[in-house]
C-alpha positions in Angstrom: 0.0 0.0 0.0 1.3 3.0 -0.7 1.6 5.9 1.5 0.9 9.5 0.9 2.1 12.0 2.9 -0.2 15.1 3.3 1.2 18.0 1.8 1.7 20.6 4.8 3.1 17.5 7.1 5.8 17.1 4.4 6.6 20.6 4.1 6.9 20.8 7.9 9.5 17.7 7.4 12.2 20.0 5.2 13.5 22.1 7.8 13.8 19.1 10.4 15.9 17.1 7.6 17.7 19.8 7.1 18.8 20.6 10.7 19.4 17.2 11.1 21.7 17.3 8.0 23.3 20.3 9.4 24.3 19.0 12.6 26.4 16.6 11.4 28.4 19.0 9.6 28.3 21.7 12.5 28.6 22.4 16.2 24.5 22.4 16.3 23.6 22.7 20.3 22.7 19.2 21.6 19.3 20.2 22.9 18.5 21.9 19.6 19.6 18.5 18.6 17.1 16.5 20.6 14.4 19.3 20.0 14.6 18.1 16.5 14.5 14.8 17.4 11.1 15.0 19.5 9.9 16.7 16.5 10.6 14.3 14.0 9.4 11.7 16.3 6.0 13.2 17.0 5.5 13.8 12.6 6.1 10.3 12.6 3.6 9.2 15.2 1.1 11.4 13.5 1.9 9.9 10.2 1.4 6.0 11.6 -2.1 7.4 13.5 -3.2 9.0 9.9 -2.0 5.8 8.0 -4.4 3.6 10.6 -7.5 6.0 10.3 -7.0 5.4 6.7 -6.5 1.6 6.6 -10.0 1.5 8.8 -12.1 3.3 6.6 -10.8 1.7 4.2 -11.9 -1.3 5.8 -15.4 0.3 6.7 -16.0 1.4 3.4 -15.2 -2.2 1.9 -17.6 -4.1 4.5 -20.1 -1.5 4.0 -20.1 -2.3 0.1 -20.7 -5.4 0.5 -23.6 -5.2 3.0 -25.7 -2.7 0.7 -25.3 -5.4 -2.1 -26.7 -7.7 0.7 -29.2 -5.3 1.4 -30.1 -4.7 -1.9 -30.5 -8.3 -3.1 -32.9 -8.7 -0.2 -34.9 -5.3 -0.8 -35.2 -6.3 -4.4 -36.1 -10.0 -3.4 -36.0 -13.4 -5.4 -37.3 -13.6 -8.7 -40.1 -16.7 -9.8 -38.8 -18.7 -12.0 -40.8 -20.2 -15.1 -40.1 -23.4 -14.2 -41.5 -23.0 -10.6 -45.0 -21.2 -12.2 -45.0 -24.7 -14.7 -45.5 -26.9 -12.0 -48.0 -24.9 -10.0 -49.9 -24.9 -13.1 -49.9 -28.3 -14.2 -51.2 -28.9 -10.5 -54.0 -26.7 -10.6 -55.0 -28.3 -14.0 -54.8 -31.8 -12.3 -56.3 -30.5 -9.0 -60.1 -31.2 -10.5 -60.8 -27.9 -8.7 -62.7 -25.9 -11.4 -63.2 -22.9 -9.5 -59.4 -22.7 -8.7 -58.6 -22.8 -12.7 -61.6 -20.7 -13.4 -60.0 -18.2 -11.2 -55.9 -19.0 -12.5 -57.0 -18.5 -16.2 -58.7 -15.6 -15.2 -55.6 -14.2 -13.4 -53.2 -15.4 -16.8 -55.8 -13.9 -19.2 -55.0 -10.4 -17.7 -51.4 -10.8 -18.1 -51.8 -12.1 -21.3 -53.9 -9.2 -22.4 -51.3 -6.6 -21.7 -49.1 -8.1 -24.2 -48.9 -6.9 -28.1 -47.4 -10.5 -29.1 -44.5 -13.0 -28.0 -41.7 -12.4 -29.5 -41.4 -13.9 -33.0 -38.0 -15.6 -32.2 -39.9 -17.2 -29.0 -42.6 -18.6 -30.9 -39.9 -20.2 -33.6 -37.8 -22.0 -30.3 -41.3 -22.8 -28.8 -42.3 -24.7 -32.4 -38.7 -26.5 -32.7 -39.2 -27.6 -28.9 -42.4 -29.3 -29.7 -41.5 -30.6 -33.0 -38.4 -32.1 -31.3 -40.7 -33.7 -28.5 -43.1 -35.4 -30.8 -45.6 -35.5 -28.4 -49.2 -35.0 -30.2 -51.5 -33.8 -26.6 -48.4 -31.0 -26.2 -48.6 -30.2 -30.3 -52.0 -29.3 -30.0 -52.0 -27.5 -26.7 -49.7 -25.4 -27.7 -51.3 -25.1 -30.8 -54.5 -23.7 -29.3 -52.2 -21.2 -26.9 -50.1 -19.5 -29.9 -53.5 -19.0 -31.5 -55.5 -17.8 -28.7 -52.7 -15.6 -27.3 -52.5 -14.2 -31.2 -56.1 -12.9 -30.4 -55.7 -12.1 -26.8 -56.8 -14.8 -25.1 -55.4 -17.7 -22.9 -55.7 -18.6 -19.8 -57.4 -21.6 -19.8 -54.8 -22.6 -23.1 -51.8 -21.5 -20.6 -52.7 -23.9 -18.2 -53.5 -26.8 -20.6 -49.9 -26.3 -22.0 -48.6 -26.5 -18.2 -50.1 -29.7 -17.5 -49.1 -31.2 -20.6 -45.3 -29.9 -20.9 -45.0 -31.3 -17.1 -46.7 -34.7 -17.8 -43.5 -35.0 -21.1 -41.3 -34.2 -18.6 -39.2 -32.8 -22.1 -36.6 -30.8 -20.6 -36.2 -28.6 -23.8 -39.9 -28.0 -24.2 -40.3 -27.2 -20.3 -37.6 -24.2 -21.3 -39.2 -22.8 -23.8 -42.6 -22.8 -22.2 -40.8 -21.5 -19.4 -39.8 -18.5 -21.5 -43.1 -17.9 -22.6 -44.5 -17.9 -18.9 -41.8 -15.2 -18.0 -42.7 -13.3 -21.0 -46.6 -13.4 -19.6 -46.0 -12.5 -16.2 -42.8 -10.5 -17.0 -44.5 -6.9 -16.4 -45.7 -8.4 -13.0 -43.5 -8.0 -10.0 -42.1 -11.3 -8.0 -43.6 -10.2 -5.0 -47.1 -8.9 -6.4 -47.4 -12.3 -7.9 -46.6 -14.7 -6.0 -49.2 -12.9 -3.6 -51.7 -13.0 -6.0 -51.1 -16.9 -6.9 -51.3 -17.5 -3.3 -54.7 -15.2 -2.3 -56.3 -17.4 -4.8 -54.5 -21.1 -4.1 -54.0 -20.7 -0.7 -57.7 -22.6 0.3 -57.0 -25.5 -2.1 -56.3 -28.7 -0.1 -54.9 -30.5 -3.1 -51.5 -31.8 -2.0 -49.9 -31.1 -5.1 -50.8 -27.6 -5.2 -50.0 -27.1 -1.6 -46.5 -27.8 -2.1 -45.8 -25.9 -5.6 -47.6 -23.1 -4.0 -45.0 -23.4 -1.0 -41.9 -23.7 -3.9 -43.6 -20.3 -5.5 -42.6 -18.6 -2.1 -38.9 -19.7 -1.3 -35.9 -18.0 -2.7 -33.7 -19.5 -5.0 -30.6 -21.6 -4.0 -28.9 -19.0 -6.3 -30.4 -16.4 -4.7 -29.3 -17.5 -1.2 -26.0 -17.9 -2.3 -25.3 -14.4 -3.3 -27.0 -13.0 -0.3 -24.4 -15.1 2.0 -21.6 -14.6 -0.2 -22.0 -11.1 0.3 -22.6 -11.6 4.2 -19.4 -13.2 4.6 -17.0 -10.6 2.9 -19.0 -8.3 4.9 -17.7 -10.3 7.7 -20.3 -9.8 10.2 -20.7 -12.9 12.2 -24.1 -12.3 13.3 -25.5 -11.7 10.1 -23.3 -14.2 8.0 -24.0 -17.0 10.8 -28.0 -16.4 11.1 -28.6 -16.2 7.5 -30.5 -18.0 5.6 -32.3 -19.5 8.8 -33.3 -16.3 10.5 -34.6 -15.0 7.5 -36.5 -17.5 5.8 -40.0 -18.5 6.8 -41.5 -19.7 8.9 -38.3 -19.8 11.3 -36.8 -17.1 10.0 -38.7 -13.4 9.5 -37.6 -11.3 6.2 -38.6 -7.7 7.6 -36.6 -8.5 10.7 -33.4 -10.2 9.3 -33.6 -6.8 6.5 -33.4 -4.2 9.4 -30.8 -5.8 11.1 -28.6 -5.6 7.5 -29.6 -2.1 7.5 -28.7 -1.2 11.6 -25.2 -2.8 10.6 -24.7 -0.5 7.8 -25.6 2.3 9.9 -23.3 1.4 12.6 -20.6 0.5 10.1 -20.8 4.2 8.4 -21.6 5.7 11.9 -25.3 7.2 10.2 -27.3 5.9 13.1 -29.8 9.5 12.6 -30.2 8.8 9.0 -33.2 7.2 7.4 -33.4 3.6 6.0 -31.0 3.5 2.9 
């Protein structure tokens, strides 16, 4: 690390070199000798004392870094993955509830209605897909959605395609219909929908639904893994050691777990009367 000297502390430096230089060529007085001496010493003590305040906030300032990216993964929270919204569908389509697919379609139509189109290229990758399947009940499914989503509709298609994509079990296909879900429910926050899937699923008593329904609400391992990647460079054992457990339900309480990311950064920065960041 290199050091750098302030400006005025070095100027005050010259004359003490230079009657230090002097007195070995001279009579210089002893005391003015020692005088020089203290003087030199005391520059140097402040220099070590300004070289430690600088190595700490350096240190401050690095930790800190890494706890706002904690805090902001966490205040933006985990996206839904397609994948996770394909199985919740194929279980409400096999859940014989009609009122519960009645009400998903309903919630998938309005999605569906604020699109223009799917993308072009989309809709090629989705045809390959189920040409390279071969699977006839998926063909026509998806048929029917490209067709009714070309005219604003499908809901009801949407979750016919879920239910048979899952029942291939195609990887490929399951990707691209995958794509297609997060192109629907792409203008739809994480949050907003996943609370939305769950006001109208969460009275269904079909196991199946139950537990994709649960999946729809838990992070991704990825997810996790950044958060506590960026918990442990913070290097705060209380936060790095509690997390995931303190902050994911039902152990664990997000609000919580956030504020106490937040009350480190403060303390870290020393902006304890600040607002939330």
């Amino acid at each position: 690390m290199k050091i750098h000297i302030p400006f005025l502390l070095a100027i005050s430096l010259i004359p003490l070199l230079l009657l230090g230089l002097a007195g070995c060529n001279s009579g210089v007085p002893q005391e003015e000798l020692d005088a020089a001496n203290a003087q030199l010493e005391s520059v140097n003590a402040q220099l070590e004392t300004e070289q430690a305040k600088t190595a700490e906030l350096e240190s401050r300032l690095t930790q800190a870094a890494h706890l706002e990216t904690a805090r902001g993964l966490l205040a933006d929270g985990w996206g839904i993955s397609g994948s996770q919204v394909l199985a919740f569908l194929a279980a409400v389509q096999d859940s014989g509830d009609p009122e519960l697919k009645t009400a998903m379609g309903e919630l998938l139509q309005g999605f569906i209605s604020s699109l223009d189109s799917l993308p072009p290229e989309l809709v090629g990758q989705t045809l390959a897909a189920v040409q390279g399947a071969g699977d006839l009940q998926v063909a026509d499914t998806v048929q029917a959605l490209l067709f009714a989503v070309a005219q604003g509709r499908g809901g009801p298609e949407l979750l016919a395609v879920a239910q048979a994509v899952h029942l291939a079990g195609n990887e490929p296909l399951e990707q691209v219909i995958s794509s297609i879900l997060a192109e629907v429910l792409g203008q739809q926050g994480s949050a907003d929908l996943a609370q939305s899937i769950s006001d109208l699923a969460s009275t269904s008593t079909d196991p199946a639904v139950v537990q994709t329904l649960q999946k729809l609400g838990e992070p991704s391992e990825e997810f996790i893994q950044q958060v506590q990647e960026q918990l442990d460079a913070a290097g705060v054992t209380a936060l790095q050691d509690g997390f995931p457990k303190t902050y994911l339900p039902p152990e664990g309480d997000p609000a919580t777990f956030y504020a106490s990311v937040v009350e480190q950064l403060r303390q870290i920065l020393e902006l304890s009367g600040m607002g939330t960041p």
